[in-house]
ROFI-474398 format. One line per 3 residues: number of its first residue (from 1); their letters; for each residue x, y, z of C-alpha. Coordinates in steps of 0.5 Angstrom, whole numbers, plus 500, padded with zeros to 3 digits. Layout:
# residues N
NUM> a> X/Y/Z | ...;
***
This chain:
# residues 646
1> xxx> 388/621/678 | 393/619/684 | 397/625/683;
4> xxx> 391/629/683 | 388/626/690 | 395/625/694;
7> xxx> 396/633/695 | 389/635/698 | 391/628/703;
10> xxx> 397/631/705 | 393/637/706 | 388/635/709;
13> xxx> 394/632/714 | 397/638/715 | 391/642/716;
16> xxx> 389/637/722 | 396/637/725 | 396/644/726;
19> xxx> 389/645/729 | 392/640/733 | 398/643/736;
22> xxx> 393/649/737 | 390/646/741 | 395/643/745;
25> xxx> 398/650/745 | 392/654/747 | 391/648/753;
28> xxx> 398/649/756 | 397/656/756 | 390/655/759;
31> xxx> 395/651/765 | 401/657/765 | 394/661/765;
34> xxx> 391/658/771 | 398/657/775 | 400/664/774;
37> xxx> 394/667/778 | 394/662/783 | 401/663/785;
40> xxx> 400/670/784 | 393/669/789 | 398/666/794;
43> xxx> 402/671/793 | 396/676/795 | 394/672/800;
46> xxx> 400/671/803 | 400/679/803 | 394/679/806;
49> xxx> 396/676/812 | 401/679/813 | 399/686/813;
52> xxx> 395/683/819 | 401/680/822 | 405/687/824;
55> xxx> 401/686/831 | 401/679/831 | 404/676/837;
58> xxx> 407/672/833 | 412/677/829 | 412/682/836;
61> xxx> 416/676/839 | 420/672/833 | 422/678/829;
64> xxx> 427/683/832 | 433/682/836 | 434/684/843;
67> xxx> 436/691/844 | 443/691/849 | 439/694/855;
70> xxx> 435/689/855 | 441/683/853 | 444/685/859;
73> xxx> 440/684/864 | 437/678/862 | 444/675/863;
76> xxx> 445/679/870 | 444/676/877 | 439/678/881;
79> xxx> 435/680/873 | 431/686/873 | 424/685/872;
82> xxx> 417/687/874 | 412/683/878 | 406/684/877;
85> xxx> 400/679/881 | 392/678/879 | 388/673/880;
88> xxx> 383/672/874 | 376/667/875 | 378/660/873;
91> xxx> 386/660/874 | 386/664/880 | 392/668/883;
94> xxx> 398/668/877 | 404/672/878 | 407/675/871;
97> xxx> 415/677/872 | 417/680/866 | 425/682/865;
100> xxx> 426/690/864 | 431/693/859 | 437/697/865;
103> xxx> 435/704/862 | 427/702/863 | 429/701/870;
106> xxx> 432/706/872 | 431/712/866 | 423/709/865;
109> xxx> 425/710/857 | 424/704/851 | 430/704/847;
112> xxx> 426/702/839 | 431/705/835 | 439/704/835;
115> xxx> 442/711/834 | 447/707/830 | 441/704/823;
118> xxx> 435/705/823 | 433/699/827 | 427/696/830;
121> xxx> 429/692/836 | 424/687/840 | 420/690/846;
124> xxx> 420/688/853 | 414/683/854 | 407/685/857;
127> xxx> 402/683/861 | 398/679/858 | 390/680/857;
130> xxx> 384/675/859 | 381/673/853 | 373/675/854;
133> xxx> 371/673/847 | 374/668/842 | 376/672/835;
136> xxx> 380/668/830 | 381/675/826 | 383/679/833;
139> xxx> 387/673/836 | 390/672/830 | 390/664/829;
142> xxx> 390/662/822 | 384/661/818 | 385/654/815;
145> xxx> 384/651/822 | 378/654/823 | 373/650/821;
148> xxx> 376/645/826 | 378/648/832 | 370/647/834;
151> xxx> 370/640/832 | 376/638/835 | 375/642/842;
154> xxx> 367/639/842 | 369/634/847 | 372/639/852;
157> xxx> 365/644/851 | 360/639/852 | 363/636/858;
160> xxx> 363/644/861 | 356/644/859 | 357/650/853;
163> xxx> 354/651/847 | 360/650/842 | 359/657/840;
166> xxx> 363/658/845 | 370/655/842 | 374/655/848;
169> xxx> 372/653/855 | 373/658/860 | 380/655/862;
172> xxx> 382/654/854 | 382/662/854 | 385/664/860;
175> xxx> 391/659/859 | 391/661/851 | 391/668/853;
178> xxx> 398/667/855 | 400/662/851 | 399/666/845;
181> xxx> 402/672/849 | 409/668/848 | 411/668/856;
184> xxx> 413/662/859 | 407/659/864 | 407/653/871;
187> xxx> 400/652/870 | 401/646/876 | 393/645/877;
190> xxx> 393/639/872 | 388/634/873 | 385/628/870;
193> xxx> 379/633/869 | 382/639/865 | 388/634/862;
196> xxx> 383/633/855 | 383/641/855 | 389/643/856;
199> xxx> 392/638/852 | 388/641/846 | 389/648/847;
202> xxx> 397/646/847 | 396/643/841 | 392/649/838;
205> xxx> 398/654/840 | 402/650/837 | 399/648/830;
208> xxx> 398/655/830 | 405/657/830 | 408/651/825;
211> xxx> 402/654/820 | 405/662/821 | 412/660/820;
214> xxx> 411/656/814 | 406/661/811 | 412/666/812;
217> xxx> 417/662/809 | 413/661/802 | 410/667/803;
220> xxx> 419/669/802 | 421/663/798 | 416/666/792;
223> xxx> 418/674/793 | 425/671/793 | 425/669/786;
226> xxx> 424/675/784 | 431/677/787 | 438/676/786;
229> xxx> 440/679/794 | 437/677/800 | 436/682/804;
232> xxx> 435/681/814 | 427/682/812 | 427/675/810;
235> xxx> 430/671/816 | 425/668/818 | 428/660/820;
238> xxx> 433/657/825 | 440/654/825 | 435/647/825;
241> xxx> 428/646/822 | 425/643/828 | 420/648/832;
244> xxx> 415/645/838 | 418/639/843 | 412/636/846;
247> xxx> 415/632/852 | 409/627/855 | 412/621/861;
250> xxx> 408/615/857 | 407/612/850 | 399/614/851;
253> xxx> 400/621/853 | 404/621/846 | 398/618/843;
256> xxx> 393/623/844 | 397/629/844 | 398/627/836;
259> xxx> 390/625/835 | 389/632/838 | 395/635/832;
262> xxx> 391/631/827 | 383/634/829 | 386/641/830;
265> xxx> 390/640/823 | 387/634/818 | 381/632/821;
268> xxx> 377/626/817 | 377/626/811 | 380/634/811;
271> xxx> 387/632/809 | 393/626/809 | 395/624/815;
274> xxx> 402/619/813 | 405/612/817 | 398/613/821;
277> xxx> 397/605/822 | 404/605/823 | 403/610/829;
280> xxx> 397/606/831 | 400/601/832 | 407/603/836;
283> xxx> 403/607/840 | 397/604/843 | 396/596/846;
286> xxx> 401/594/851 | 396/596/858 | 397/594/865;
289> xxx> 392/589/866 | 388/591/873 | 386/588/879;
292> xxx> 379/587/879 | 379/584/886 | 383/590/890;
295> xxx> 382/595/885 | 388/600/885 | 386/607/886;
298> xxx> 383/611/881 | 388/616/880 | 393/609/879;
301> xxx> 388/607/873 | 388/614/870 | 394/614/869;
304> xxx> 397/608/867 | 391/608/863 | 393/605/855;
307> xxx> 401/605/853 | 406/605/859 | 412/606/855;
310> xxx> 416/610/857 | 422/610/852 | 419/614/845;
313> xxx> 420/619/840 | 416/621/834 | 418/626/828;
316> xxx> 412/629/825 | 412/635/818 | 406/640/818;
319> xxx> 404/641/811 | 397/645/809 | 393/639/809;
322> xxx> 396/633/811 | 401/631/816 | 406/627/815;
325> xxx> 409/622/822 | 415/619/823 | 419/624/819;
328> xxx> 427/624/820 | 428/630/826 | 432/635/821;
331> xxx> 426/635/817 | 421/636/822 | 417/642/825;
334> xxx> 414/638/832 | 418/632/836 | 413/630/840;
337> xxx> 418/625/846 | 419/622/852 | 426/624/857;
340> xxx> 429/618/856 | 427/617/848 | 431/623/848;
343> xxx> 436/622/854 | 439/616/850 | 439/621/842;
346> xxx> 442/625/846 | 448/621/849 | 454/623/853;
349> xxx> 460/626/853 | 465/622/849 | 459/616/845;
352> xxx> 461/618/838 | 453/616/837 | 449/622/841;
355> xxx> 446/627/837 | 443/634/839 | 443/639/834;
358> xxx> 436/638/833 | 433/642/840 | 439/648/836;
361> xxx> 432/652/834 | 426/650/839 | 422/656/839;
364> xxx> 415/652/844 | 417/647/849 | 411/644/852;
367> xxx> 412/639/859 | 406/637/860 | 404/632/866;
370> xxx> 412/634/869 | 411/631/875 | 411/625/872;
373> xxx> 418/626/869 | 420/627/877 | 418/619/878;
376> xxx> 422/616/873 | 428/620/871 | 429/628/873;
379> xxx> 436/627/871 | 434/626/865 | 430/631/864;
382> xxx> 436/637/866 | 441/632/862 | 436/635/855;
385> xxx> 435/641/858 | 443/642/859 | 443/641/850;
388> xxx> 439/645/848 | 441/651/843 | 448/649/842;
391> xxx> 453/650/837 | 450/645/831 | 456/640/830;
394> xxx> 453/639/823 | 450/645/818 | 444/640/816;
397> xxx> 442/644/809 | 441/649/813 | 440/656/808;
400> xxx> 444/661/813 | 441/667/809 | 436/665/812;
403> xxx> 437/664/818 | 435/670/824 | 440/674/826;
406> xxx> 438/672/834 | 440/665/832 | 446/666/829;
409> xxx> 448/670/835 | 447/665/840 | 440/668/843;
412> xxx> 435/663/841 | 435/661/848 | 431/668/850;
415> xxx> 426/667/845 | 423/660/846 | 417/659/850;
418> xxx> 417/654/855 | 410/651/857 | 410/647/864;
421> xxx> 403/643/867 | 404/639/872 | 398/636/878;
424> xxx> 402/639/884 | 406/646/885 | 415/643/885;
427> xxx> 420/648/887 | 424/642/883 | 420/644/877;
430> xxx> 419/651/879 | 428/651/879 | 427/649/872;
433> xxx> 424/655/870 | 429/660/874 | 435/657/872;
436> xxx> 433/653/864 | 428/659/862 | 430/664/859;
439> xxx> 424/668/855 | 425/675/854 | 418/675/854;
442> xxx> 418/673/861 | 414/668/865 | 406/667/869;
445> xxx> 407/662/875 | 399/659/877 | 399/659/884;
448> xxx> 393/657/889 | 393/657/896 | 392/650/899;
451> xxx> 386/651/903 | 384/644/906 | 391/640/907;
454> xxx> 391/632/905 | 391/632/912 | 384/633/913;
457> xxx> 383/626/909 | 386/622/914 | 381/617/917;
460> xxx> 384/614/923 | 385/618/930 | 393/617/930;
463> xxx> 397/623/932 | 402/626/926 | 408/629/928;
466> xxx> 411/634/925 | 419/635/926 | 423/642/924;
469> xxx> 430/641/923 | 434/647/920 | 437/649/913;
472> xxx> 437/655/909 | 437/652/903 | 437/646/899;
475> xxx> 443/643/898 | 444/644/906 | 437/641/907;
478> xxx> 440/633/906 | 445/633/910 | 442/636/916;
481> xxx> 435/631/914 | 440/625/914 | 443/628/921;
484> xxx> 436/629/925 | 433/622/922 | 439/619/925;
487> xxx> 440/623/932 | 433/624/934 | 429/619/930;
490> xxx> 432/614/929 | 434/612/936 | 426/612/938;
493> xxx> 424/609/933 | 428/602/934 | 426/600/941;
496> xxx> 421/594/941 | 415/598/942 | 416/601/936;
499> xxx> 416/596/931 | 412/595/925 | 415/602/922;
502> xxx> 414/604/915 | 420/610/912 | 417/612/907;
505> xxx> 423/616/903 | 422/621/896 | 428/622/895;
508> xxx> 432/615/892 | 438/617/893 | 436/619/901;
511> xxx> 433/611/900 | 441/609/898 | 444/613/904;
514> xxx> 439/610/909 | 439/604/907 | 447/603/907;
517> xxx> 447/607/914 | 442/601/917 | 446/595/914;
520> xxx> 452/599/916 | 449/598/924 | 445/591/922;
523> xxx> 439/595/924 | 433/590/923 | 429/593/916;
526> xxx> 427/590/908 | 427/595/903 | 422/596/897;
529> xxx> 424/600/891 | 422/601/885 | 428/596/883;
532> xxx> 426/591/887 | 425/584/883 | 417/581/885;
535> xxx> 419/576/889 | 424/580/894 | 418/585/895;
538> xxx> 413/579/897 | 418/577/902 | 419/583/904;
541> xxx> 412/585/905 | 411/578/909 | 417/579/913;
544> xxx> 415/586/915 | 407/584/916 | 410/578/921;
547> xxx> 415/582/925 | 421/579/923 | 424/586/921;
550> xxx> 423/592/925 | 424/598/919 | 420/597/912;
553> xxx> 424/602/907 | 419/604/902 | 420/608/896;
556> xxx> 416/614/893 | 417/611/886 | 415/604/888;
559> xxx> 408/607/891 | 408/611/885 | 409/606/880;
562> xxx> 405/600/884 | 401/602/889 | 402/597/894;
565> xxx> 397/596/900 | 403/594/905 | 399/591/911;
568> xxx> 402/591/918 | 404/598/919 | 403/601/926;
571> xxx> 409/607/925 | 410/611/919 | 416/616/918;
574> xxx> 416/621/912 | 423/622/911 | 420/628/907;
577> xxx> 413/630/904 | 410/627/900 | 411/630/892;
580> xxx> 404/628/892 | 400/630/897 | 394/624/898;
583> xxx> 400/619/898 | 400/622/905 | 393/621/907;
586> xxx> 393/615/902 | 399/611/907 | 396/614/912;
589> xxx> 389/611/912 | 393/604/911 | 394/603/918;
592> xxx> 387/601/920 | 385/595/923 | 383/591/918;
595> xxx> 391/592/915 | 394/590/922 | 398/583/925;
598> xxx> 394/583/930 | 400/580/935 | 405/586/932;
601> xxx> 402/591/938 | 397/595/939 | 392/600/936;
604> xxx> 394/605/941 | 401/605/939 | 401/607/932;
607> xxx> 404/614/931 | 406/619/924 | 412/622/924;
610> xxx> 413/628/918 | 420/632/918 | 421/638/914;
613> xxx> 426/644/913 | 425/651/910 | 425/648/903;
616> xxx> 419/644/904 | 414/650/905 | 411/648/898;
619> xxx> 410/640/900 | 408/642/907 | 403/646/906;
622> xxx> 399/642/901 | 399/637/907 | 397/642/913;
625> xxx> 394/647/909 | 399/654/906 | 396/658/912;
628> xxx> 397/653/918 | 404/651/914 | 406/657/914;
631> xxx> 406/659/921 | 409/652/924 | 414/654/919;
634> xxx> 414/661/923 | 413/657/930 | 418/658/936;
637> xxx> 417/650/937 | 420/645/932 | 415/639/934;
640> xxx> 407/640/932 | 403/634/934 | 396/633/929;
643> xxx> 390/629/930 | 386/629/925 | 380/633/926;
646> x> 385/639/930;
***
């Protein structure tokens, strides 16, 4: 019996394993199954948005080298270039220079083709065409995003009254309009307003781009398998990883920029966004605690609102549906940093420390609130400038099949895009683009008119002088300041009738040279400046205040930073024009009566004094209005005096 029983069990065994493993076949093939159409659907969705991409801004703009013509008179001096002038309803008047190849100059002829190969080169840049009608097909903005591009801008929409049909406010589509044409933009209007919206439509253009560039390197990392030679077609990255610089002055400014990246990208629920509690923590809390009594000016509480630090920088990787914080730069696609986070990564020659190969391939540079970079450390910002897209020291894994040409070449410098918003039109700023910006596609500078100068917010019948001195350029502008403010100025100002005179000075090292000259003379002054210990800026506003020193120094920095009332000034020298222009107004206005020591002089005796060269057109405009500065610039007389209501 039990040699009977024991071969139907082990049948019986053999039987069940068998369908067991068929089972497990049958399920794995099902898996390889399912794997295979979805890699073969991503292939054909990468296909397909790619066929869409041939007149995609994006590949006109990144895919081909330069042809000669064009390489040579972008690196001539004077540059050949068209100008084209318009004025569109929200931004107003705007001034495209597009760089021209030398033979379009002078034959009117577009070279495509090399006589040489059968090669496509890249096209000289095109005006660009104001949006009317948001199509995310027509624009060509990545479809993963679609669905929050609404949602992340509903704030923005609804503050200008607009159905969120619309998608973007009219500002968001005129400035897209450029930004996705890849030219560089000034937009030099940015208020607390419009800051919520041009900060999204920054981030969106940004997003967009990151998403493009990966979609293309997986969309050739599949194709590559199939392949043994890599041919050009398939160059599509940088010497580096890292593609969009996103540079904002303060911690809290980084704070919403990466808030805005995560709505646009990963919204709640919608993705992963990793090392979030860290980035909370690190970017928010630390705030300036402001005075109830004596309140600063709004413009102050707005902005120094949130986290002040100014010494910060943030990695981030963007995937399809998550976003990962705190990455290491060589495998980051955006950096969102502040000058000096990355002054002190940077170094200085000679410091075994300094690293800079990660701004090697910056396709997108965004500056926003740049005239803030002007208060704390311009030269930190040239200093960064001056390092970018150098010869990486290291090779940082990078696949050189893979890598452009035009990158290999040395001329990433012509395809990066520099985006500049700022409150107030800079020739400093304005310098940058000229000389630091080199996109081939060419540049749109935004620039308005000042109608009604800060002048007019003057409240006090006082007379304002305005002093000419001459200087053709800017470098010659500080030694002849210096010598008109000491021999036709300074002289006036130091009799006894005159005491109670604040020097307002932007520059600091105009502060350093005045200060040195008046201890050289043993003038009687006290100083104020951004470096100035607490109790030395209480002593010396009591001194002042009590007549105990005749001249105040006062820096624009420190005002910018503290926005101290100083009470006690009858006299006001701008050394120079404000950068901003209700700084003027502002410092003006504290000279009312209520300020005043009222045994230091008479409200009879109270003066402004303004000197000013050709260079300081864009800042004496702001104050007197663009028409009636550029005539008193024009003017045979160098003295202008204005009171208020002229």
């Amino acid at each position: 019996m039990r040699k009977l029983v024991r071969p139907r069990v082990t049948v019986t065994i053999v039987i069940a394993k068998t369908m067991q493993r068929a089972k497990i076949l049958i399920t794995l093939l099902n898996v390889y199954r399912k794997k295979f159409l979805i890699f073969h659907s991503f292939q054909a969705t990468f296909e397909t948005e790619l066929d869409h991409e041939t007149d995609d801004s994006f590949v006109k703009h990144l895919q081909y080298d330069l042809p000669d013509e064009l390489l040579i008179s972008l690196n001539n001096s004077p540059m050949t270039v068209s100008t084209i002038s318009k004025t569109w309803p929200v931004i107003g008047n705007i001034t495209i220079v597009i760089p021209r190849p030398i033979e379009t100059a002078i034959k009117k002829v577009k070279a495509k083709i090399s006589l040489l190969e059968d090669k496509t080169f890249a096209e000289p840049g095109t005006a660009p065409s104001l949006i009317h009608k948001v199509d995310f097909e027509e624009l060509k903005i990545k479809s993963q995003i679609h669905g929050n591009i609404v949602s992340a801008n509903k704030t923005s929409l609804v503050k200008r009254d607009l159905e969120l049909s619309e998608v973007l406010t009219p500002l968001q589509k005129e400035i897209f309009s450029i930004l996705n044409n890849y030219q560089d933009l000034y937009y030099p209007e940015r208020t607390f307003s419009n800051a919520d919206e041009i900060r999204y439509i920054y981030c969106l253009h940004a997003i967009n781009h990151m998403l493009k560039t990966r979609t293309r390197i997986l969309h050739h990392n599949a194709k590559l398998i199939k392949k043994n030679d890599i041919s050009d077609d398939y160059r599509d990255q940088g010497l580096v990883r890292p593609k969009v610089l996103v540079m904002v002055p303060f911690k809290n400014a980084a704070y919403r920029v990466v808030k805005t990246l995560m709505e646009i990208l990963v919204p709640k629920e919608a993705g992963q966004v990793l090392n979030k509690k860290r980035f909370e923590d690190e970017f928010t809390g630390g705030e300036l605690i402001m005075p109830r009594k004596n309140p600063k000016p709004e413009d102050y509480e707005l902005m120094f609102t949130g986290n002040t630090d100014d010494t910060f920088r943030i990695g981030m990787t963007v995937t399809k549906k998550s976003l990962k914080l705190y990455t290491d730069f060589y495998s980051s696609d955006i950096i969102v940093a502040s000058p000096l986070g990355l002054r002190m990564l940077v170094g200085a020659e000679g410091e075994e420390d300094r690293d800079y190969d990660f701004l090697a391939s910056i396709e997108i540079l965004i500056m926003d609130q740049a005239d803030v970079f002007l208060m704390q450390n311009w030269d930190h910002l040239l200093h960064v400038l001056d390092h970018f897209h150098l010869q990486p020291k290291k090779t940082h894994d990078t696949d050189f099949s893979r890598v452009r040409s035009w990158a290999v070449n040395g001329w990433a410098k012509y395809y990066r895009q520099t985006l500049v918003f700022a409150s107030v039109l800079l020739p400093e700023i304005k310098s940058v683009l000229n000389k630091k910006c080199h996109n081939y596609a060419g540049k749109v500078l935004v620039e308005n008119p000042v109608e009604v100068g800060s002048i007019q917010q003057v409240l006090l019948q006082i007379p304002q002088i305005f002093h000419r001195f001459n200087a053709s350029t800017a470098l010659e502008s500080a030694e002849a300041r210096f010598e008109y403010f000491i021999k036709e100025v300074l002289p006036k100002q130091r009799d006894t009738l005159m005491s109670h005179t604040l020097i307002y000075v932007p520059s600091y090292f105009d502060y350093v040279r005045i200060r040195n000259y008046f201890k050289k003379e043993d003038i009687s002054f006290v100083q104020i400046c951004e470096y100035s210990k607490d109790a030395k800026i209480a002593r010396a506003r009591d001194m002042f205040f009590h007549t105990e020193a005749h001249f105040l120094l006062y820096s624009e920095r420190v005002h910018f930073f503290r926005r101290f009332r100083i009470k006690g000034i009858r006299h006001i020298i701008f050394y120079q024009p404000p950068t901003y222009p209700h700084f003027y107004s502002e410092m003006c206005n504290l000279m009312q009566e209520s300020n005043q020591n009222k045994y230091g002089g008479s409200e009879c005796n109270m003066t402004v004094s303004v000197l000013y060269c050709r260079c300081d057109l864009v800042r004496l405009g702001a104050l007197l209005g663009a028409a009636r500065g550029a005539r008193v610039l024009r003017a045979d007389r160098p003295v202008h005096m204005y009171v208020t209501g002229d």
